[in-house]
C-alpha positions, 0 to 999 in steps of 0.5 A, a space after each residue: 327932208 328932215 335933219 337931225 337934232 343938234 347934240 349938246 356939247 358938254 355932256 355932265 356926269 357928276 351925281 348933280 345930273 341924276 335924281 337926287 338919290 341915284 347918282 352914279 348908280 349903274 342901274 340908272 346910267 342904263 336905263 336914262 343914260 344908255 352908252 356912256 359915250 351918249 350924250 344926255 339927250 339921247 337915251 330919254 329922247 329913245 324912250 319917249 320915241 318908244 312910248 309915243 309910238 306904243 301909245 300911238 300905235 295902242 290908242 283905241 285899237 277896239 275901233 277896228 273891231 275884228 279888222 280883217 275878218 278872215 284872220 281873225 277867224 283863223 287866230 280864233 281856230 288856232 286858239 282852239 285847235 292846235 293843229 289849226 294854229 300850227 296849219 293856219 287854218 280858217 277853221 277849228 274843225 281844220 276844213 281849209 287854210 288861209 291863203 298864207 304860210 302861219 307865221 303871223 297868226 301864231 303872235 296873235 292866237 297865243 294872246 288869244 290863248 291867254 287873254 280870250 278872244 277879243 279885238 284887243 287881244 288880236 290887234 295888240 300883239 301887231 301894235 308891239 310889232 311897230 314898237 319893236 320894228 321902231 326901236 330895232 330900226 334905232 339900233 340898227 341905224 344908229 350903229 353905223 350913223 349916230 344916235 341922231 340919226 336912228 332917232 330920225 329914222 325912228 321917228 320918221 318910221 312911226 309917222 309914216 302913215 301905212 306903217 301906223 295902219 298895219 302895225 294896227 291891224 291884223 294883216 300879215 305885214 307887221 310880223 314882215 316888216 320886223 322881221 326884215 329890219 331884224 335880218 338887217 340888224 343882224 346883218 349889220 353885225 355879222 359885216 362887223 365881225 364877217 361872222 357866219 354863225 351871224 350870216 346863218 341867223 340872217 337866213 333864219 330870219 329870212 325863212 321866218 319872213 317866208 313863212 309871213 308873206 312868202 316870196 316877199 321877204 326875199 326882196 330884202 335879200 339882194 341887198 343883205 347879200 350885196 352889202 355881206 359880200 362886198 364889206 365883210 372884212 375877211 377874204 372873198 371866198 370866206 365870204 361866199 363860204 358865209 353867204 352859203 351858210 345864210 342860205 342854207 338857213 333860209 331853208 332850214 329857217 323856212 323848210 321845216 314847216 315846208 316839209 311837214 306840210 308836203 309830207 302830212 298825207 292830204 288826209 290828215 291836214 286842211 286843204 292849203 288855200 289859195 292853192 289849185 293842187 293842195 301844195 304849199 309850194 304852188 301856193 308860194 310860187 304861183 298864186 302869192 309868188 310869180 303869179 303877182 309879178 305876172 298878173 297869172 294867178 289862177 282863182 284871183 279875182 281880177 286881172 292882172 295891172 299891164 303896161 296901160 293898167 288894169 284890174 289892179 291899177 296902172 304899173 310904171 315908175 310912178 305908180 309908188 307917187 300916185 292917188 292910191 298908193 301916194 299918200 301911203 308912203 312917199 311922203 320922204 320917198 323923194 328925199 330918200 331918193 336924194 339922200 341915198 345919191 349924196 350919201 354914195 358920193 360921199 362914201 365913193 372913195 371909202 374902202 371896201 369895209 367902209 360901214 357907212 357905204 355899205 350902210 347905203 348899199 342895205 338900205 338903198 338896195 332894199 328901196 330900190 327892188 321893192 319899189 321897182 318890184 312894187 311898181 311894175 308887177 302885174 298881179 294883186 297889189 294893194 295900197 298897205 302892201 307899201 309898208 315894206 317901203 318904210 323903213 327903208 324910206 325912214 334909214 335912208 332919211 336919218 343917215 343921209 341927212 346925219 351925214 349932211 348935217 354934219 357937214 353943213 359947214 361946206 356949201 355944197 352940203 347946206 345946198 342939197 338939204 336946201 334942196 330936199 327941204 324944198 321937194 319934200 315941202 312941195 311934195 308934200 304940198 301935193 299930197 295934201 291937196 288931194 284931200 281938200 277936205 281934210 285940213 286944208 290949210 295945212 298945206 299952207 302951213 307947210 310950204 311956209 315953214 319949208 320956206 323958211 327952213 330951207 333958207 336957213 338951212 342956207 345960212 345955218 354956219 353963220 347962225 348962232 348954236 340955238 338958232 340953229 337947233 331951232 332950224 333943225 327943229 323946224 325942218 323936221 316939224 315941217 317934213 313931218 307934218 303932212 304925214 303925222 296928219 295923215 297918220 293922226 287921220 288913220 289912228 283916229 279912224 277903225 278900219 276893217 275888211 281885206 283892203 284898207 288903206 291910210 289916211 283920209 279920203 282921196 278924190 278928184 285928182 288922179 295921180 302919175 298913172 293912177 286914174 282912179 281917184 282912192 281906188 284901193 285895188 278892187 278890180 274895176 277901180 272902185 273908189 274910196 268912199 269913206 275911210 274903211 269901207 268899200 262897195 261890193 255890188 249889188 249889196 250896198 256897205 255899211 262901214 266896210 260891213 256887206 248889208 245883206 249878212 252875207 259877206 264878200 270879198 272885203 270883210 265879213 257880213 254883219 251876222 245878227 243875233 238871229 241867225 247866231 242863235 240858230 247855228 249855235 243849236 246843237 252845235 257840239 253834234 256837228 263838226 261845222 255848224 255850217 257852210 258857206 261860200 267864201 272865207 270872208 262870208 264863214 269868218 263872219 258866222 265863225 267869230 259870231 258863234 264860236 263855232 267851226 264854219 267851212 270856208 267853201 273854196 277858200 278866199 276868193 271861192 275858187 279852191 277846189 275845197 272840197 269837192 262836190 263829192 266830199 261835200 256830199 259825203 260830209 252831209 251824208 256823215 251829218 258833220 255840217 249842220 246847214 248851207 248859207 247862201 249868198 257867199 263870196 260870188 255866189 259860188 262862181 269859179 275866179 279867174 280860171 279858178 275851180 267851180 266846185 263851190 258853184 257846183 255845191 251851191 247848185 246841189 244844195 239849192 237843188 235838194 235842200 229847202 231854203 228858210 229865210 233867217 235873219 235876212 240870210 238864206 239858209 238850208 238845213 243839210 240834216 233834212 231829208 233829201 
């Protein structure tokens, strides 16, 4: 639990209040004073939220090198290759996609376009994402609420430690979470006005969120439509009329890529990863839609979670709360929870247009279907997926607690923010104590200053005004704290491969359903070691790095200089330098060389791409230069995937001769059969 901070009461406007030099000037009133109803406190105090989080979100990004390897190897194809950058492909000769729609790649390959190549120029554009997702969250937040609470929610946002993880990394899910608070913004604005060119917008959004992570995005959508359809100050049927419009922007907003993609001839365009039948469609509703809510994905690597748990970890209700995915998000989550009940009862009376309820009905409804959806789906789940919590958590933490706040007078209100203070200290407790190595007297500290915040948040109306600005302070300082710790810990640590996680090592302690202390969603329930790295087996890690230069499924291998030097021989003779097994095992050589690696079968190694016949055919024409041995699974069909990339493999051992480079094994496709 936080609260907001107090107001002043008198706001000076005379010249004496500026820079000597300034005075009234327009200029300065907006850029320091911002609304001329705001208190002086408020526009510097959005300012160094702003910059704190730049900085915070910027500060040593080159630590995580290349971060996930397989995009970065599509930024790099789509920096080359125009058509790779407008397909997502993995490589600039256009062999495969990734196992995603584009949208994120493209921020990241146009820096690329300009800057070059490089870990700063991929990781920065997803670092102003956290700015901006900052930022918006304010404005939306406070429009409704106050400046006071937008900048709680603001801040609480940045300091969630999965949000400073991916708005660090080059995963999709920074470009989602904008995206959505950006839908919500404007959706904000459109109940203001029961606009439906607003409405239209919303969907636009909505179809660019699709074209991130898919299905994912449509989570925020039953609230948004909720929210429009019961406050939009016009008729009811005027309002389903606008709700159809925002649809029918979801499809152009999303269709048109869609479109293209289905009418290219397959000839034409790279096969789509993580597809079994070369369509985007199947892609979105089967492997990355339905198929991670049923566990029945076709060519995964792992089964799906079940009631009782499984190769994803445990579902239920508690799985947001326990030893994978607690330290992730949930920090507030139970504060959110409580401030999202106290805020519909004191809204229950309001008119049907009430902005504050419906403000409840956004932010709660976005919490509650992701959270719920997040909690018993049975497919591929992975701990970083909890950044679409956030900013849900972070709106509903500054509203219900500006609402409180400024009620503190009545018992009843000083009673509930006592009583979040308490649950969020002892929960906060928790989530410490499963890292007993790192800082262990934090804890300590926090249940101290929780205590001592929640009785006098008890008493807050007989207290004079500073002592209770001191109060308010101390709250949100003691809410806080475990997670900036956590998010301190993530900023100061690179990260790298497919599953990351934030914060410091978890052992020992197993949460509510959990039962694999810091596993991070590999089948099996592998732990957690260290920060950023993770065991493959049979092959030993070194930082998240596979030791043999193969790769994996986790991050791409170390390639040495060695084996760098031999695929960049010639290279401009061949369309692919060479071919590999696996997205993550071809990224490694690609960033390596800068030169085109076939992706054989895609991600997990089991997309029928190419097949054995079109594989014989591409050495015959002399487009690939060698075969690199030992990729993801060793050319092993996945989860009822396709064997093609085993059956390659096998022809390739068969007819080729193996030479030993660099500790890689690899085959020359130029010799003779």
């Amino acid at each position: 639990m936080a609260v907001t901070l107090v107001a002043p009461t008198t706001e000076p406007d005379s010249p004496s209040a500026a820079p000597e030099g300034v005075g009234r000037s327009p200029w300065y009133r907006s850029l320091v004073r911002g609304r001329p109803d705001d208190p002086a406190w408020v526009r510097p105090s959005l300012l160094a939220l702003l910059l704190g989080t730049a900085v915070l979100f910027i500060y040593g990004l080159s630590a995580s090198g290349y971060a996930n390897s397989f995009y970065s190897a599509a930024v790099q194809a789509g920096s080359q290759s125009w058509k790779a950058f407008f397909y997502g492909s993995s490589d600039a000769a256009n062999s495969i996609t990734v196992d995603k729609t584009p949208a994120s790649l493209w921020a990241m390959a146009i820096s690329v376009r300009i800057f070059g190549l490089s870990s700063w120029s991929i990781l920065v554009p997803q670092a102003l994402m956290g700015v901006a997702s900052v930022g918006l969250l304010y404005l939306t937040v406070r429009r409704w609420y106050g400046a006071g609470a937008g900048l709680l929610a603001g801040l609480t946002l940045a300091l969630t430690p999965v949000a400073a993880l991916m708005f660090r990394f080059n995963n999709p899910d920074a470009m989602l979470v904008l995206v959505m608070i950006a839908a919500v913004y404007v959706t904000v604005r459109a109940i203001e006005k029961a606009s439906w060119r607003l409405m239209f917008v919303v969907g636009l959004l909505i179809g660019l969120g699709f074209l991130t992570k898919m299905l994912q995005v449509l989570l925020v959508v039953p609230a948004l439509a909720i929210a429009y359809l019961v406050a939009a100050p016009t008729s009811f049927w005027r309002r389903v009329r606008d709700l159809f419009v925002a649809g029918s922007g979801l499809v152009i907003g999303a269709g048109w890529w869609i479109a293209i993609v289905s009418l290219v001839p397959a000839a034409d365009r790279p096969y789509i990863g993580g597809s079994q039948d070369n369509s985007v469609l199947e892609l979105a509703l089967g492997y990355n839609g339905f198929g991670r809510l049923t566990g029945n994905e076709t060519g995964s690597v792992g089964g799906g979670g079940g009631g009782a748990g499984g190769g994803w970890g445990a579902t239920g209700i508690g799985r947001m709360f326990n030893s994978e995915m607690g330290g992730q998000v949930s920090w507030l989550l139970p504060a959110a929870l409580i401030l999202l009940v106290a805020g519909v009862v004191l809204a229950w009376n309001a008119k049907r247009t009430d902005q504050r309820r419906t403000g409840y009905i956004i932010w709660g409804g976005w919490l509650l279907v992701t959270g719920l959806v997040f909690s018993f789906m049975a497919g591929i789940f992975h701990a970083y997926y909890t950044v679409a919590l956030a900013p849900a958590v972070a709106a509903l933490v500054g509203m219900g607690t500006a609402a409180l706040w400024s009620r503190r007078e009545r018992w009843w209100a000083r009673a509930v923010l006592a009583a979040t203070m308490v649950v969020t200290s002892a929960w906060s407790f928790v989530l410490l104590g499963r890292s007993l190595d790192f800082l262990p007297w934090l804890r300590w500290v926090v249940v101290a200053s929780g205590a001592v915040a929640t009785a006098a948040l008890v008493v807050t109306f007989v207290l004079p005004r500073k002592l209770v600005i001191a109060v308010a302070a101390l709250a949100i300082v003691s809410a806080l704290a475990g997670p900036a710790a956590y998010t301190g810990s993530t900023v100061a640590t690179g990260h790298s491969g497919s599953i990351v996680s934030a914060g410091p090592s978890i052992g020992g302690q197993g949460g509510p359903g959990g039962g694999r202390p810091g596993g991070q969603g590999m089948p099996g329930g592998q732990g957690r070691p260290t920060q950023g790295t993770f065991p493959m087996p049979g092959t030993g890690t070194a930082q998240g790095r596979i030791s043999r230069g193969a790769g994996g499924l986790l991050d791409a291998g170390s390639v040495g200089s060695e084996i760098t030097a031999l695929l960049q021989k010639s290279a401009d003779s061949y369309t692919w330098v060479a071919a590999t097994v696996g997205s993550q095992s071809s990224a490694g050589y690609q960033l390596a060389t800068g030169d085109p690696v076939m992706a054989i079968g895609g991600f997990n190694g089991s997309d029928p791409s190419p097949t054995l016949a079109q594989f014989k055919a591409y050495v015959a024409a002399g487009k690939i230069h060698y075969f690199i041995g030992g990729g993801m699974g060793g050319g092993r069909a996945q989860d009822g995937g396709s064997s093609a990339a085993s059956q390659i493999a096998s022809w390739v051992a068969k007819s080729f001769t193996a030479q030993t480079v660099g500790g890689a094994t690899v085959y020359d496709l130029t010799a003779a059969l």
